[in-house]
C-alpha positions as CSV (number, residue, x, y, z in Angstrom):
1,X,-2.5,4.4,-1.1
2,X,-3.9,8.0,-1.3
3,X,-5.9,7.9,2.5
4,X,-2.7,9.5,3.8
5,X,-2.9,12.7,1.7
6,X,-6.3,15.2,0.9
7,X,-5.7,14.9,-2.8
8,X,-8.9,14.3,-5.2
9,X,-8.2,11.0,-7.4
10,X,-8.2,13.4,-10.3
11,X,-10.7,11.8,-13.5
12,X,-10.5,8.9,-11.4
13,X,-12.7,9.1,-7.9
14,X,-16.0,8.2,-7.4
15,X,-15.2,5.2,-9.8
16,X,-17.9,4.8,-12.5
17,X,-20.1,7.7,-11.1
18,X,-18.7,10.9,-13.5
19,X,-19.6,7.9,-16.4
20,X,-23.1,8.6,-15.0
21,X,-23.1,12.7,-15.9
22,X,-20.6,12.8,-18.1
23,X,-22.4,11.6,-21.7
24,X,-21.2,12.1,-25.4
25,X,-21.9,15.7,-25.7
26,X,-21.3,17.1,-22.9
27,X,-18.1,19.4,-21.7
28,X,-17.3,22.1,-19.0
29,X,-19.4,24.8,-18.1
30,X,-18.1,27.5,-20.3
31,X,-18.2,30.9,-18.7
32,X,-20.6,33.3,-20.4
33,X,-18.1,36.3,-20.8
34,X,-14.6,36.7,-20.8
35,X,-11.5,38.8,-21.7
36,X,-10.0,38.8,-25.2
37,X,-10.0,35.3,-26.9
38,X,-6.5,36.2,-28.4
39,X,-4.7,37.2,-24.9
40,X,-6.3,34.0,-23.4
41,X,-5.0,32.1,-26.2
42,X,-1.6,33.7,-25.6
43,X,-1.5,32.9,-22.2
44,X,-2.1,29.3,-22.8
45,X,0.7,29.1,-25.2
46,X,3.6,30.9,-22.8
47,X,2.3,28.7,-20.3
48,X,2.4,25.4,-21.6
49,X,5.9,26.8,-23.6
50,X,7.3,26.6,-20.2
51,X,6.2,23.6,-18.8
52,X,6.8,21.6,-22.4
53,X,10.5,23.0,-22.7
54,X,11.7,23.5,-19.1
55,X,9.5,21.7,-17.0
56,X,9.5,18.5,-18.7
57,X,11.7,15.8,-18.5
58,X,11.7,13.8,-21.4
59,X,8.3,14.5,-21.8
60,X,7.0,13.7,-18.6
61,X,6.3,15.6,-15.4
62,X,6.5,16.1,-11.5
63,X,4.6,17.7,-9.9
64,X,6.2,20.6,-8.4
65,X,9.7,22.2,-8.5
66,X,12.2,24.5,-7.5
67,X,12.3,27.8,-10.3
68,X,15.7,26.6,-11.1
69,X,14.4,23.1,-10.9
70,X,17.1,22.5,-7.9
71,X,14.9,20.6,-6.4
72,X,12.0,18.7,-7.9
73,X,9.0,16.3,-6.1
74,X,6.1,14.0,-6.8
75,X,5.1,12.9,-3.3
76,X,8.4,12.4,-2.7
77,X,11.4,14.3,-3.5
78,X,12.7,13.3,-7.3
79,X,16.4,12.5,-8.5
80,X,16.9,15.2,-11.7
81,X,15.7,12.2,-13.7
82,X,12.6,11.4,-12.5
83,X,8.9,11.9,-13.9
84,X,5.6,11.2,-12.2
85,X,3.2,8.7,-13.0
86,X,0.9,9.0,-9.8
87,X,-1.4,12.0,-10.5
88,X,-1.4,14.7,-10.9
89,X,1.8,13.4,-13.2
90,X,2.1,12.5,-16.7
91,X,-0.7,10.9,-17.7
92,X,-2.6,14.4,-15.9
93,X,-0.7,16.8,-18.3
94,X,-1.3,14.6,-21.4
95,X,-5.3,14.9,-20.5
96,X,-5.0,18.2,-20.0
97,X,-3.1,18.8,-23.1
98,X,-5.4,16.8,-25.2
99,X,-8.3,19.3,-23.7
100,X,-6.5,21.9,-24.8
101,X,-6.1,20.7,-27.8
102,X,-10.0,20.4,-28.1
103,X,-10.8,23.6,-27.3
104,X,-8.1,25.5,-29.6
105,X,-7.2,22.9,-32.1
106,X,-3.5,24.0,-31.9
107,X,-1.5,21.0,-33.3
108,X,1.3,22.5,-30.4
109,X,-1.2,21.0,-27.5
110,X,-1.0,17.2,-29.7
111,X,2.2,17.1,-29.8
112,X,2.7,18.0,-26.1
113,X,0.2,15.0,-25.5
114,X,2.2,12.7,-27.8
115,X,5.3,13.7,-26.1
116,X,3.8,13.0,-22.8
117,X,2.3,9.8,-24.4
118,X,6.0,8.5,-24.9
119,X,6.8,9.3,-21.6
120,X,4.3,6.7,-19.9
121,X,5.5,4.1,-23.3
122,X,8.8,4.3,-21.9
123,X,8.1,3.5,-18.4
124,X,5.6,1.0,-19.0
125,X,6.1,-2.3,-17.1
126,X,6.8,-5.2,-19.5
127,X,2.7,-6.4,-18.0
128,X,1.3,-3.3,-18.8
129,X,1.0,-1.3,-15.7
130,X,2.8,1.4,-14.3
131,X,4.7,2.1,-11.5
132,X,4.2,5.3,-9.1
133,X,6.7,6.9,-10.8
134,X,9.5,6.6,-14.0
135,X,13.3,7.1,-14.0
136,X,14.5,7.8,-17.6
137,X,18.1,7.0,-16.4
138,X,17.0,3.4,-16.1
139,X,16.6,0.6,-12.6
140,X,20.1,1.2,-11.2
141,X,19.4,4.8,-10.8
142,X,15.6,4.1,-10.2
143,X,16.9,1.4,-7.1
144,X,19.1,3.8,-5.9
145,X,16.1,6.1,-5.3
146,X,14.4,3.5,-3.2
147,X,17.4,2.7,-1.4
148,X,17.3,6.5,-0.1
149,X,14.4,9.0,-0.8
150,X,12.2,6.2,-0.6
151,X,13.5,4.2,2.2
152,X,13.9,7.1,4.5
153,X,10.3,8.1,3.9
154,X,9.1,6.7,7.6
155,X,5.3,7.2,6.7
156,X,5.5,6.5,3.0
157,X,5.6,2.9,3.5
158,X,4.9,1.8,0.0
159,X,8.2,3.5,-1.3
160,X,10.4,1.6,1.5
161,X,11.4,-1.0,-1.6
162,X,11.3,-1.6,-5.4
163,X,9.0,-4.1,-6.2
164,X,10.0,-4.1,-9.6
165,X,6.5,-4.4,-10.8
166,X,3.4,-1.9,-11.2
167,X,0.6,-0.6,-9.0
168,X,-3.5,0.3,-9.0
169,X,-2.7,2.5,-6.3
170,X,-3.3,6.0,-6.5
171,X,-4.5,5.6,-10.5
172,X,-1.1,6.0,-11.7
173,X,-2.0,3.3,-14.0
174,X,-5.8,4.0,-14.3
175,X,-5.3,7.2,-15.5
176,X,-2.0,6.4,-17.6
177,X,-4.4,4.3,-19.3
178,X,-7.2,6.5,-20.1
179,X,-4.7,9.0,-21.3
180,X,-3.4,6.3,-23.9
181,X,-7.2,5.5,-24.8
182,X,-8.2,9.0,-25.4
183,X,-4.8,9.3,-27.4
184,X,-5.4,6.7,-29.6
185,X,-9.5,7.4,-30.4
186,X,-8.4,10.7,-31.2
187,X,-6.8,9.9,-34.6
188,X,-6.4,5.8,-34.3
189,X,-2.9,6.1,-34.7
190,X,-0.7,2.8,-34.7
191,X,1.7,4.0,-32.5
192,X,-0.7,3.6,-29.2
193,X,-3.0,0.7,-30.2
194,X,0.1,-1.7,-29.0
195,X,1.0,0.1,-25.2
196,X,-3.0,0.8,-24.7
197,X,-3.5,-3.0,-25.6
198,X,-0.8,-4.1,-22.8
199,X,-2.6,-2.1,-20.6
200,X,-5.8,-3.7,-21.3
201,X,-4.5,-6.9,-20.8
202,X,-2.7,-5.8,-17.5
203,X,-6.2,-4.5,-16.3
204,X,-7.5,-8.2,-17.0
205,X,-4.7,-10.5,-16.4
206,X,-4.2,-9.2,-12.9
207,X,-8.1,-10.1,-11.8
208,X,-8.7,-12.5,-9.8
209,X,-11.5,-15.1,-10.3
210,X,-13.6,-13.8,-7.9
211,X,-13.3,-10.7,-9.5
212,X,-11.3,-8.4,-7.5
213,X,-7.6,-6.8,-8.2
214,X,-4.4,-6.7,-5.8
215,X,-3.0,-3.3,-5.2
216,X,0.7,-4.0,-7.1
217,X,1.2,-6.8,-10.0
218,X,2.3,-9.1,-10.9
219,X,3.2,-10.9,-7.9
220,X,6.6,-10.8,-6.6
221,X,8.5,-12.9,-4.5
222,X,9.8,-9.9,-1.9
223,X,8.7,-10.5,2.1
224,X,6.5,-7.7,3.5
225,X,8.4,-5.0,5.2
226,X,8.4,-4.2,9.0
227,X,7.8,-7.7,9.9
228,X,4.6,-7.5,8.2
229,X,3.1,-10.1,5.3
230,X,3.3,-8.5,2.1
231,X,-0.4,-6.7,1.7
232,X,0.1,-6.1,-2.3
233,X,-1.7,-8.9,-3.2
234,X,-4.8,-8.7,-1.4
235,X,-8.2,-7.4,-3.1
236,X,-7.9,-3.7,-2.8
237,X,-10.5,-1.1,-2.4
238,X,-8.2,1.7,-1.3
239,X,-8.2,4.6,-2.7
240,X,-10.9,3.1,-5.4
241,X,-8.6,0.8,-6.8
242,X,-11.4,-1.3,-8.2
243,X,-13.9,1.3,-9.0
244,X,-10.9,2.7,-10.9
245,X,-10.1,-0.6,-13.1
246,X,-13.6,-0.6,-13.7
247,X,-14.4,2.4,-14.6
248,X,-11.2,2.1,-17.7
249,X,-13.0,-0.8,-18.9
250,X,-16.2,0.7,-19.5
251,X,-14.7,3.2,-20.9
252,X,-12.9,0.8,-23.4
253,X,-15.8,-1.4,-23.8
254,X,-17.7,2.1,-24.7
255,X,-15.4,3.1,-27.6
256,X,-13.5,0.1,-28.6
257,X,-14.4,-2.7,-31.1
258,X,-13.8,-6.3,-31.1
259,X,-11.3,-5.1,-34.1
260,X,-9.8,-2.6,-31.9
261,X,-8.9,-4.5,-29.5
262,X,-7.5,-7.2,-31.6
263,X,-9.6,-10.5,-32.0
264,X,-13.2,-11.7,-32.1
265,X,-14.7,-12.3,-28.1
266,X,-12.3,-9.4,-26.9
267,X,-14.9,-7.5,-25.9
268,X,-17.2,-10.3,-24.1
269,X,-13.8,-10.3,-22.1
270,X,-14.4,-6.9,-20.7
271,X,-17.9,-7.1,-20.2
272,X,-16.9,-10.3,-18.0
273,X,-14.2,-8.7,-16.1
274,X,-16.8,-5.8,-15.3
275,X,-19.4,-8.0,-14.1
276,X,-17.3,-10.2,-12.1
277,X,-15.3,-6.9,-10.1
278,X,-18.9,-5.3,-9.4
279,X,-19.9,-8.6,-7.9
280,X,-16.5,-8.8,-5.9
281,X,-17.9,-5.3,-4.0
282,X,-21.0,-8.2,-3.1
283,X,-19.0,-10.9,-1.7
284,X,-16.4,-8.7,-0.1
285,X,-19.3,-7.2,2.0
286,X,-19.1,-8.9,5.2
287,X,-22.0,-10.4,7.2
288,X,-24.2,-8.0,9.6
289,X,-24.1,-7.0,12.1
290,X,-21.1,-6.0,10.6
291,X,-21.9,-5.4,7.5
292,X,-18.8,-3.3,6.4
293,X,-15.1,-3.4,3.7
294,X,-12.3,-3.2,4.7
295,X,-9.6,-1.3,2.7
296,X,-8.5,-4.4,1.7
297,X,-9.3,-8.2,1.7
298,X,-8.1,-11.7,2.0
299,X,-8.0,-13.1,-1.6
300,X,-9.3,-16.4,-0.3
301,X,-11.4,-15.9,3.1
302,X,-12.5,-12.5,1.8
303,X,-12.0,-10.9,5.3
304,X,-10.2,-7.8,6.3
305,X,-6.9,-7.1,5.9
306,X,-3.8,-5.2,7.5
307,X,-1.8,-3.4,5.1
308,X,0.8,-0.6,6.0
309,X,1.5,-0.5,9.6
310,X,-0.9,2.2,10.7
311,X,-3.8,0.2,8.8
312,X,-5.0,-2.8,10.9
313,X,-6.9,-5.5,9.6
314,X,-10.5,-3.7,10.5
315,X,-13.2,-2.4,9.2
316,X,-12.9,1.2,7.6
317,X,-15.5,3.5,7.9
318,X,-14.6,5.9,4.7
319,X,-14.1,2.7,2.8
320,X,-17.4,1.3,3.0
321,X,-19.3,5.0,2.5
322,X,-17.1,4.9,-0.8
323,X,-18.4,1.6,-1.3
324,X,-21.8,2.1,-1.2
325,X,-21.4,4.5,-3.6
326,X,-20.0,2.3,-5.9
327,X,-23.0,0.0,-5.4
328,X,-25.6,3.0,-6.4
329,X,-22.9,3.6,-9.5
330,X,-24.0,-0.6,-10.7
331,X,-27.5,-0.5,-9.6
332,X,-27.3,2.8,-12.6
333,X,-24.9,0.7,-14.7
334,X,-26.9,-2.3,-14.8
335,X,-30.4,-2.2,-13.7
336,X,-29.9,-5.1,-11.6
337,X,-31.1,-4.6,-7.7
338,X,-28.6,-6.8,-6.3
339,X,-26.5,-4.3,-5.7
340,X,-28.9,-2.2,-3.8
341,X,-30.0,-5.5,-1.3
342,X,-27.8,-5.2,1.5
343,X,-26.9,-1.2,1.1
344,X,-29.4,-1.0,4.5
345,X,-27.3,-3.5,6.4
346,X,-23.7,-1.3,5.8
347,X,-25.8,1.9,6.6
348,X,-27.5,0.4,9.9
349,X,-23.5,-0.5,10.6
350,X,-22.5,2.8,10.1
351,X,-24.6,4.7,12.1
352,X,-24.0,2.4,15.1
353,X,-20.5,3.2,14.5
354,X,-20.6,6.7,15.0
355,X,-18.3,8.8,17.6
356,X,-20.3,10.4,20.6
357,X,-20.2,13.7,20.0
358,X,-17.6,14.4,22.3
359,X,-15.6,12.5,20.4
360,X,-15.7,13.9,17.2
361,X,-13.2,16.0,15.1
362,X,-13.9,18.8,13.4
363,X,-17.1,17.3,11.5
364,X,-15.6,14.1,11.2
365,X,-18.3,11.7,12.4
366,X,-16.6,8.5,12.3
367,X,-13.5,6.6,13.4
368,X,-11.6,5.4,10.5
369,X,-11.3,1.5,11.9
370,X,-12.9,-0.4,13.6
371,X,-12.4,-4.1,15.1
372,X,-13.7,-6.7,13.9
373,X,-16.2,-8.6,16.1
374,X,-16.0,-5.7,19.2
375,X,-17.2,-2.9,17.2
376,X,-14.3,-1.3,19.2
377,X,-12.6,2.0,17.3
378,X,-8.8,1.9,16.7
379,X,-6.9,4.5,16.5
380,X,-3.2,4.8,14.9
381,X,-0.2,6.3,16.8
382,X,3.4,6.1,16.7
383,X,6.6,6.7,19.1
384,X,10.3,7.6,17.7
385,X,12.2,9.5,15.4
386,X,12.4,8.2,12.2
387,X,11.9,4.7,10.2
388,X,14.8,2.8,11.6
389,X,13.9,3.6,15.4
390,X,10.2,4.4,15.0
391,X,6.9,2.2,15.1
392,X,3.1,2.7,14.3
393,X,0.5,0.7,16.6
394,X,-3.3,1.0,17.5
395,X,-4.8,1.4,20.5
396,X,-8.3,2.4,21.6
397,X,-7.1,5.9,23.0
398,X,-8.3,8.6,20.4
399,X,-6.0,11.0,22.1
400,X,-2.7,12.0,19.9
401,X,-3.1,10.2,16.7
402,X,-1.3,10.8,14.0
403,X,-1.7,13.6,11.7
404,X,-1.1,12.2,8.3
405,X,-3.4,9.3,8.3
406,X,-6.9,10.7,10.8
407,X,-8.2,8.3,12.4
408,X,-11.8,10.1,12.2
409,X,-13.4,10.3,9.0
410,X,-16.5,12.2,8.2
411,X,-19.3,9.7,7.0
412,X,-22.7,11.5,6.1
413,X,-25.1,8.5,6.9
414,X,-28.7,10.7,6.2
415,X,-27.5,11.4,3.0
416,X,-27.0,8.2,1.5
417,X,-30.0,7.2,2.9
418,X,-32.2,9.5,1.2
419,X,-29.9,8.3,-1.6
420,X,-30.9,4.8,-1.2
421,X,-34.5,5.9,-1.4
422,X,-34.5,8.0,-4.4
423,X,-32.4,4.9,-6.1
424,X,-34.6,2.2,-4.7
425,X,-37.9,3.9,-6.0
426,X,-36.6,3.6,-9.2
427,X,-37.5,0.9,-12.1
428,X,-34.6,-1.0,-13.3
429,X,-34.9,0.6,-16.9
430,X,-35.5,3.9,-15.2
431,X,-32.1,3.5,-13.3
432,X,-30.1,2.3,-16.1
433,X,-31.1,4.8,-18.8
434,X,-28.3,5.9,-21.1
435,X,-25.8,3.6,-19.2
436,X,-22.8,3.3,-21.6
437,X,-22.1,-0.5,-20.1
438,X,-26.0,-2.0,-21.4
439,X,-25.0,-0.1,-24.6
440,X,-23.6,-1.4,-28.1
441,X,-20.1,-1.9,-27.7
442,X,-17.9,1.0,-29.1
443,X,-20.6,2.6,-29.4
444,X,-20.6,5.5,-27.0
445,X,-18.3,8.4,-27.3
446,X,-16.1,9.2,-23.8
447,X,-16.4,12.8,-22.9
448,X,-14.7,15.4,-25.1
449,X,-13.0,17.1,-21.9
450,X,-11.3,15.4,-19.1
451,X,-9.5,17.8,-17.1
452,X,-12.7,20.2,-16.8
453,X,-15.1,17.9,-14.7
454,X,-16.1,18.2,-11.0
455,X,-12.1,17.2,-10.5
456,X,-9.6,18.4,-7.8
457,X,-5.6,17.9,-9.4
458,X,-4.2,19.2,-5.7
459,X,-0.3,18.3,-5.9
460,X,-0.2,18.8,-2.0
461,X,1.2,22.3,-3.2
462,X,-1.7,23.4,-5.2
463,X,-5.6,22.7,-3.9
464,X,-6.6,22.3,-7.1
465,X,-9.5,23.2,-7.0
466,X,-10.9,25.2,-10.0
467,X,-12.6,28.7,-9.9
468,X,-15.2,29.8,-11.9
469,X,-14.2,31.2,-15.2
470,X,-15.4,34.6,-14.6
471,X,-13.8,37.8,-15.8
472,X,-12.3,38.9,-13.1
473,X,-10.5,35.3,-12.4
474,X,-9.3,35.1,-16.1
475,X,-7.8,38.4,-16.1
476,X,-5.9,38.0,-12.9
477,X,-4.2,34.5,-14.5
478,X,-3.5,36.4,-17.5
479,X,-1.5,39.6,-15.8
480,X,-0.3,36.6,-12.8
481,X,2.0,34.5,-15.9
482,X,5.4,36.0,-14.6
483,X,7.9,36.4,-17.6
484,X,9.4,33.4,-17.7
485,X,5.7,31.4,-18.6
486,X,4.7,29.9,-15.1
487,X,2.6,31.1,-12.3
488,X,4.6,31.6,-9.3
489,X,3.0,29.2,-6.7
490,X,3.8,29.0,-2.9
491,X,5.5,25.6,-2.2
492,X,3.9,24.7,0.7
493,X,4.8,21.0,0.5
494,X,8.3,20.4,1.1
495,X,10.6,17.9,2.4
496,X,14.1,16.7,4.3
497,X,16.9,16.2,1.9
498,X,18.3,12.8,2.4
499,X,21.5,13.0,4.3
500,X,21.9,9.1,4.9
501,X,20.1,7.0,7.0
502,X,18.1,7.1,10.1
503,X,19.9,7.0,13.6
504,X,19.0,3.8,15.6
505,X,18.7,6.3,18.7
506,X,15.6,8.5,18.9
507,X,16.4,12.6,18.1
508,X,15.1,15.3,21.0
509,X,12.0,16.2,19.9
510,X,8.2,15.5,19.4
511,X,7.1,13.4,16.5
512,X,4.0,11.7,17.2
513,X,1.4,13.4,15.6
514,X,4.2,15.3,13.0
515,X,3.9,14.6,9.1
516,X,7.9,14.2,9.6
517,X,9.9,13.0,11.9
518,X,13.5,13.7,12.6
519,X,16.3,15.3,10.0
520,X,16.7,12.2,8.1
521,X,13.0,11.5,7.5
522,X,12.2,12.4,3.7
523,X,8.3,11.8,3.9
524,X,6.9,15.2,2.2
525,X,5.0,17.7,5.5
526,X,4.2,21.4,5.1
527,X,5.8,24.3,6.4
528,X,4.4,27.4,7.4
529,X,7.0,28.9,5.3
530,X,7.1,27.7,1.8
531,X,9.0,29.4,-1.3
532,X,7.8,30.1,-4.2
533,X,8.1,27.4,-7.2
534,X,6.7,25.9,-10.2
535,X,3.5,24.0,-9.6
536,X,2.3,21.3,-12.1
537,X,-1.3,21.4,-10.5
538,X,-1.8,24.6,-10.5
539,X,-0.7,24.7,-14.2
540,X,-3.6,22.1,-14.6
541,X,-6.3,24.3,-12.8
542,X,-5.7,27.6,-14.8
543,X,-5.3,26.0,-18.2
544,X,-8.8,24.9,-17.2
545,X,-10.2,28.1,-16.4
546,X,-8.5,29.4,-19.3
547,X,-10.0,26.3,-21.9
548,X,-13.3,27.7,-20.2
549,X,-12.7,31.1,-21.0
550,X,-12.0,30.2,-24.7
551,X,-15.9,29.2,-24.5
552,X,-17.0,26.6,-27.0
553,X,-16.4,27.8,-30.6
């Protein structure tokens, strides 16, 4: 549940919105001039030589690394035989291979995808999904993970146990599925119609009636953890769980056939599941004068939820602005101004929500939550050492809160106002003009480039954030390859060891607004004092200055 880290979801966030500028036909902004096509093409190839044949583990990925590959983490620290699926993992180096691939039409870049394909195959749950991440040694090794990296994590919650099943959060299995789409349109190979269909049918089989999706699947018997209910089954919009489910069904109903996906009606089934998850956002929406989502809801009363321990069951402030967005993302999908009608009554909510001025945080407007029926903010905290000794709770003090989940979030309310008018003032058929989901099914090509869109593929190591393909940025990632084939990046997120488990007594020390707490805490934090490593994102952001360097012949 991404809220705790500033990554970008990748291909993923903002739900269906890149659907709405990203059209058959269109591709990165390729940079006018650039250095020799040859030495860029050069540079791609040591790169990815390195990353394919000593990066990789079985074909799969991490996301950063030791140079002698020592040490190795995802958002957590990974045993030798571990591979991401939670982005920027896998299922991100497959896109960006496929891109590649695109751009040079180097059969080297397919098989890389393919190998990165059978990765994901390997690790996919029996249902479809995925799990956050894959150990190629198999579950005793994968359970012994869990039982001490992952327990030992104090914030990362959702790694204290092995559910044994898969997750919506953070798009592992969003973009895992995507990738294995875009695999199989690109020569309609047998090999991926079977995995891409059991992810299909994980997306659908996991709805609920009422159209929303849990955060894990499918359900397993396991008790919550701290005391607490288990939250994996409620509707989740965190971290754009739904908007991402949705958004890999339009994008199967756009390129898929009835034949495709194996059997006559198959594709009424998607356009039913879409309908019903936009229409979930609708009833989830609760009543003014609280007119807000939660990050989760009740499957049966629809209310607001608790989750993890630092995320009461309130109102969230971020969640609903994402929201709203999703509902100008249908109103362009469909034409239909349902999804516009009660957009007023969540922005009249939000501004009456906002923090005196006093109270706010380097431009963040908002508190996070908010309680139900007061209005009242909450704010998270927590006292002790580590996660046998330690507790989160919420309070109304705004003072000392943690660090790794802010409990101010910055809201722009004028803007999606002035949003909500443009929108408004449009016709239905203006609105819903080229929108792949009123389209002829399979008929509507997804977008030749993945990796090369308005995306940020930050490994908490790298920002991710792409520069402009200009001369001067090209030539300083060709002459930066070191000799080996990666570019040395400073590995600013790093984390404990694990050296057993937490002490029932609380260590000396100040951990209340840390991103770790004492010596046997494993949660990832960042030091002021990082070594320099291999970096999976940062691998993804140059290749993509370098794809638009090539320019488009």
């Amino acid at each position: 549940m991404r809220s705790k880290l500033s990554r970008r979801g990748l291909l993923v966030a903002g739900a269906v919105a890149p659907l709405l500028t990203a059209w058959p036909g269109s591709g990165p902004a390729f940079a006018q001039a650039a250095p020799d096509r040859a030495e860029i093409l050069r540079t791609m190839k040591r790169a990815t030589r390195f990353m394919v044949e000593e990066a990789s583990v079985g074909g799969g990925y991490v996301w950063s690394a030791l140079p002698d590959f020592s040490r190795r983490w995802g958002e957590l620290e990974a045993a030798p035989t571990m591979i991401w699926v939670q982005p920027p993992g896998t299922g991100t180096m497959g896109h960006l291979f496929l891109d590649a691939y695109h751009a040079t039409g180097d059969e080297d870049y397919y098989a890389a995808a393919i190998s990165a394909a059978r990765a994901l195959v390997r690790g996919q749950h029996p249902a479809g999904g995925w799990n956050y991440v894959i150990d190629t040694a198999g579950p005793e090794s994968l359970r012994r993970w869990y039982d001490t990296y992952g327990r030992n994590a104090w914030r990362m919650e959702e790694f204290h146990h092995d559910y044994g099943n898969a997750t919506f959060d953070d798009a592992g299995t969003s973009e895992a599925s995507q990738f294995l789409l875009r695999l199989y349109l690109e020569k309609r190979e047998r090999e991926w119609r079977a995995p891409l269909l059991k992810a299909i049918g994980f997306v659908l089989d996991s709805q609920y009636a009422n159209g929303g999706w849990p955060q894990r699947w499918p359900r397993t018997d396991g008790a919550g953890l701290h005391g607490q209910p288990d939250y994996t089954g409620y509707i989740t919009f965190n971290d754009d769980v739904a908007g991402e489910n949705i958004k890999f069904l339009i994008f199967c109903r756009q390129t898929l056939t009835d034949r495709d996906l194996s059997g006559r009606g198959a594709g009424a089934k998607l356009d039913d599941a879409i309908r019903r998850a936009m229409d979930c956002f609708l009833a989830c929406q609760q009543p003014a004068p609280q007119a807000g989502w939660g990050l989760q809801h009740h499957a049966d009363t629809l209310k607001p939820a608790a989750a993890r321990t630092y995320e009461p069951e309130a109102y969230a402030t971020h969640t609903t602005a994402a929201n709203i967005e999703q509902l100008f993302s249908f109103w362009r999908l469909t034409g239909d101004r349902k999804y516009l009608a009660r957009i007023p009554e969540a922005l009249d909510w939000l501004e009456g929500v906002r923090l005196p001025q006093r109270l706010q945080r380097d431009g963040r407007t908002h508190p996070t939550f908010i309680q139900p029926g007061t209005n009242q903010p909450l704010y998270v905290h927590r006292r002790g050492s580590n996660v046998v000794n330690g507790a989160y709770y919420v309070d109304g003090d705004p003072n000392d809160t943690v660090i790794h989940y802010s409990s101010f979030r910055a809201v722009n309310v004028a803007r999606m106002r002035t949003e909500y008018a443009r929108l408004s003032a449009l016709t239905p058929e203006q609105a819903s003009e080229g929108s792949p989901l009123l389209a002829r099914r399979g008929t509507v090509a997804l977008p030749r480039y993945f990796t090369l869109q308005d995306i940020s593929v930050s490994d908490m190591t790298s920002d991710g954030r792409r520069p402009p393909a200009e001369p001067a940025v090209i030539a300083g990632l060709i002459s930066g390859l070191n000799a080996r084939g990666y570019w040395p990046t400073p590995l600013k997120a790093v984390s404990n060891p694990y050296i057993g488990d937490g002490s029932p007594e609380v260590a000396p020390g100040e951990f209340r607004i840390t991103r770790v707490g004492d010596a046997s805490d494993t949660s990832p934090w960042i030091t002021d004092y990082p070594v320099m490593g291999v970096s999976t994102g940062e691998y993804i952001k140059n290749m993509g200055v370098l794809i638009e360097g090539l320019g488009e012949g």
